[in-house]
C-alpha positions as CSV (number, residue, x, y, z in Angstrom):
1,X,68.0,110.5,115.6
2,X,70.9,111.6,118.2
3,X,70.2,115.0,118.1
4,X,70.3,116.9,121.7
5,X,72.5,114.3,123.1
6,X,75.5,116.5,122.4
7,X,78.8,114.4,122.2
8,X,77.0,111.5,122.6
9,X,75.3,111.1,118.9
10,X,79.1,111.9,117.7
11,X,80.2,108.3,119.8
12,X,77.4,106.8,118.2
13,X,78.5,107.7,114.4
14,X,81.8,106.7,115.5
15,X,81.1,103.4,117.0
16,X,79.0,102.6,113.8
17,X,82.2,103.7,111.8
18,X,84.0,101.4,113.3
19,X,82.2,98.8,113.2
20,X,81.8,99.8,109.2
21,X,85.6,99.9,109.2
22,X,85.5,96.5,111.3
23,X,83.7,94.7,108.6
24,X,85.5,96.0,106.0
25,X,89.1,95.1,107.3
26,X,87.7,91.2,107.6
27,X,86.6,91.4,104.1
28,X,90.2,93.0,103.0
29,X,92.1,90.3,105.1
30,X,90.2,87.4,102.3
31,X,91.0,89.7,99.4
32,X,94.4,89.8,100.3
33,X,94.3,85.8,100.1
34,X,93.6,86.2,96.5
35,X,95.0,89.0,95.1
36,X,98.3,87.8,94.0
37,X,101.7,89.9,93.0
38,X,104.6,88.6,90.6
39,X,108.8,89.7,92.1
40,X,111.3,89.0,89.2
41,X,114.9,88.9,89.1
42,X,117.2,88.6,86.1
43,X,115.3,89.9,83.5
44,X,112.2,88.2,84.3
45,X,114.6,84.6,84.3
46,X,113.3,84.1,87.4
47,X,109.4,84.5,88.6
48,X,107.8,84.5,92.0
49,X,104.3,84.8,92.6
50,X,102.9,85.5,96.4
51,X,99.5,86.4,97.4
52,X,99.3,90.0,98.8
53,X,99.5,88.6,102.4
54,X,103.1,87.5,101.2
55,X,102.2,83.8,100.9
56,X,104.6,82.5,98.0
57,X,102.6,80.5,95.8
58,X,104.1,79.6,92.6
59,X,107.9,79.8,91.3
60,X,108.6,79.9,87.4
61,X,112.4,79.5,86.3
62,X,113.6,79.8,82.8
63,X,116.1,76.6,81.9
64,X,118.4,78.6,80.3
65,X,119.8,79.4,83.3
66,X,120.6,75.9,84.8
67,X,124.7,75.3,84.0
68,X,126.4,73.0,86.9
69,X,129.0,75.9,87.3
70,X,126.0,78.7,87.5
71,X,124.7,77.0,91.1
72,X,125.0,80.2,93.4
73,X,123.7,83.0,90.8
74,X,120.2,80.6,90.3
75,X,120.0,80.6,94.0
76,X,120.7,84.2,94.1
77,X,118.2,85.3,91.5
78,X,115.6,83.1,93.4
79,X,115.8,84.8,96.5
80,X,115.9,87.7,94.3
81,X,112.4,87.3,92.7
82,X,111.3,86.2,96.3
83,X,112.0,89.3,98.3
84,X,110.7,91.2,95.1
85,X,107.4,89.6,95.3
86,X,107.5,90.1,99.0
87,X,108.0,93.8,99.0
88,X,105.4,94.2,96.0
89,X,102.7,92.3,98.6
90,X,103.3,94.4,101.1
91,X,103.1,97.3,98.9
92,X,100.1,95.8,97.2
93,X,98.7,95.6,101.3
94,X,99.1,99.0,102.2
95,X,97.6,100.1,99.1
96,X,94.3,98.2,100.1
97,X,94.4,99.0,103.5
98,X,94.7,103.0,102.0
99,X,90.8,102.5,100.6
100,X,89.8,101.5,103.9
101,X,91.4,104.3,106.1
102,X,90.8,107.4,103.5
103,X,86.8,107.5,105.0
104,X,88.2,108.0,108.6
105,X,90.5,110.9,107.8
106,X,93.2,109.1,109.5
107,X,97.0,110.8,108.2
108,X,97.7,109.1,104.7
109,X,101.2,107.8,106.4
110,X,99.6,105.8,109.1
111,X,100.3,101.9,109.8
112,X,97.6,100.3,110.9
113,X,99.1,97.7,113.5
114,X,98.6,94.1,111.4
């Protein structure tokens, strides 16, 4: 269809790959709504569930570890299980973001800026 207009059929098949790519990131952005991750600390005492985005949605705490005297180690273990659930999003992120970018032979290592 583009052929004999040189460089120009090339920015065609680019422009359509990135509208492609476009689409595809807006659909990602949704998934990542729903696909949910799960940081523990202590053993799996504590449990924090976040959306791949990084949205916490759900805490689970075992009782055996409320005690009066044990106040600052349950608040340590929650933040724990928090930041755990946070890294594993952002993990779980890049990972999805990775089946986007592989078609554009952009380097494996590269960020996309959101």
């Amino acid at each position: 269809m583009f052929k004999g207009l040189g460089q120009l059929g090339d920015m065609a098949g680019m422009m359509k790959k990135a509208q492609e790519m476009q689409t595809k990131m807006a659909q990602m952005q949704d998934e990542l709504h729903n696909l949910m991750v799960v940081g523990e600390s202590g053993a799996g005492l504590v449990k924090a569930t976040a959306s791949a985005k990084g949205e916490l949605k759900a805490l689970d705490i075992d009782p055996s570890i409320f005690n009066g005297d044990d106040k600052e180690v349950v608040e340590d273990l929650i933040l724990a299980a928090i930041k755990d659930a946070q890294a594993k999003a952002g993990d779980k992120a890049q990972e999805e973001m990775a089946k986007i970018t592989d078609g554009l032979g952009l380097p494996a290592d590269f960020k996309m800026p959101f």
